[in-house]
C-alpha positions as CSV (number, residue, x, y, z in Angstrom):
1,X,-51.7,0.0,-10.9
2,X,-53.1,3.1,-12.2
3,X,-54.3,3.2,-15.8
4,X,-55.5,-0.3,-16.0
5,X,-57.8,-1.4,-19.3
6,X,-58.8,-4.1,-20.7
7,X,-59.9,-5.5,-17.5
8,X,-62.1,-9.1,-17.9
9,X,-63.9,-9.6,-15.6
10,X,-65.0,-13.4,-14.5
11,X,-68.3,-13.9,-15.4
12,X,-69.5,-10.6,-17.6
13,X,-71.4,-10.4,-20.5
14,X,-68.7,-8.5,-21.7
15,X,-65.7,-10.0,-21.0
16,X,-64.7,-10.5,-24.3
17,X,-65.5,-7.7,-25.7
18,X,-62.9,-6.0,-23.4
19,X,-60.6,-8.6,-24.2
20,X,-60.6,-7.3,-27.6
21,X,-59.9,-4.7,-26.2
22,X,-56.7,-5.2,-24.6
23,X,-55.5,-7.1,-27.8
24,X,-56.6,-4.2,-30.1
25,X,-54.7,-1.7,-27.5
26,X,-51.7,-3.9,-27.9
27,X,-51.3,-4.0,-31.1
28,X,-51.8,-0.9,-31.9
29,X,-48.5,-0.2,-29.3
30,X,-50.7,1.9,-27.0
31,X,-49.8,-0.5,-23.7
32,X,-46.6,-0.3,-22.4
33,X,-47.1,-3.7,-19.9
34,X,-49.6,-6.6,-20.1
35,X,-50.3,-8.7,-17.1
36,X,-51.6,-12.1,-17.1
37,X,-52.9,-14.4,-14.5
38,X,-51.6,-17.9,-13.8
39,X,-54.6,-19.4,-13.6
40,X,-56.6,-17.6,-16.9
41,X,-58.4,-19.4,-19.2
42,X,-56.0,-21.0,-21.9
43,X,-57.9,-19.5,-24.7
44,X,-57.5,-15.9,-23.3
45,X,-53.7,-16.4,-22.0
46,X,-52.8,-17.7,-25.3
47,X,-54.1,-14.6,-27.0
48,X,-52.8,-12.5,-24.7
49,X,-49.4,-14.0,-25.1
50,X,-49.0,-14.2,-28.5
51,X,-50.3,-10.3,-29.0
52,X,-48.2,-9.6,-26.2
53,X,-44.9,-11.0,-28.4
54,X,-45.6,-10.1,-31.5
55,X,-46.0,-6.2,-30.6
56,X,-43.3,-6.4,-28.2
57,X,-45.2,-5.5,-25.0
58,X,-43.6,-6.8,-21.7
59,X,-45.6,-9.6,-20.1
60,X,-45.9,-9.9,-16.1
61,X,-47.2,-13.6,-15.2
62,X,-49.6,-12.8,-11.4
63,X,-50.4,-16.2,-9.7
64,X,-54.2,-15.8,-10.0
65,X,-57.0,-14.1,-11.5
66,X,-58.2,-12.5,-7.3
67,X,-54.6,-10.7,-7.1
68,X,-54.7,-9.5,-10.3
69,X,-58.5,-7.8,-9.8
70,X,-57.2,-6.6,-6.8
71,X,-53.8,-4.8,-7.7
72,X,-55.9,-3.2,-10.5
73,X,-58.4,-2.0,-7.9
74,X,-61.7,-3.8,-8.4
75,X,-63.6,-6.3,-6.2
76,X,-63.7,-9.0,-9.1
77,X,-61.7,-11.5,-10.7
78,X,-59.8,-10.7,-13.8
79,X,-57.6,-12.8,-16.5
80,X,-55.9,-10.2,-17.9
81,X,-55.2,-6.0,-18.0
82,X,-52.9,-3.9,-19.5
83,X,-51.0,-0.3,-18.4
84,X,-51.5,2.9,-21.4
85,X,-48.1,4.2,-22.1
């Protein structure tokens, strides 16, 4: 996946700061694909789901949070990204 953002990573300080991130991107119709990972916090997938519906973003469901880090390229963990149109 190139292009990825609004990565969270598993255990940041940050994480939800960048998860606002991927919302805010979302709704403002800047992300053409959202991916979510099976096994994601609730709190996060729902939020992620419903911004994902609402804007009309296509959702891609990835069985867990290690594939998902890795087919975005980094050696952690991650709920959630997005692709910029």
């Amino acid at each position: 996946m190139k292009n990825v953002m609004g990565v969270i990573y598993t255990g940041e300080k940050d994480s939800f700061l960048r998860e606002l991130t991927l919302l805010r991107a979302i709704a403002a119709g800047e992300v053409s694909e959202a991916y979510l990972a099976m096994d994601a916090d609730l709190f996060i997938a729902r939020q992620v789901r419903e911004a994902c519906e609402k804007a009309g973003v296509r959702l891609t469901e990835v069985s867990t949070m290690k594939q998902l880090g890795q087919a975005c390229g980094i050696e952690v963990k991650t709920a959630s990204a997005g692709i910029r149109k």
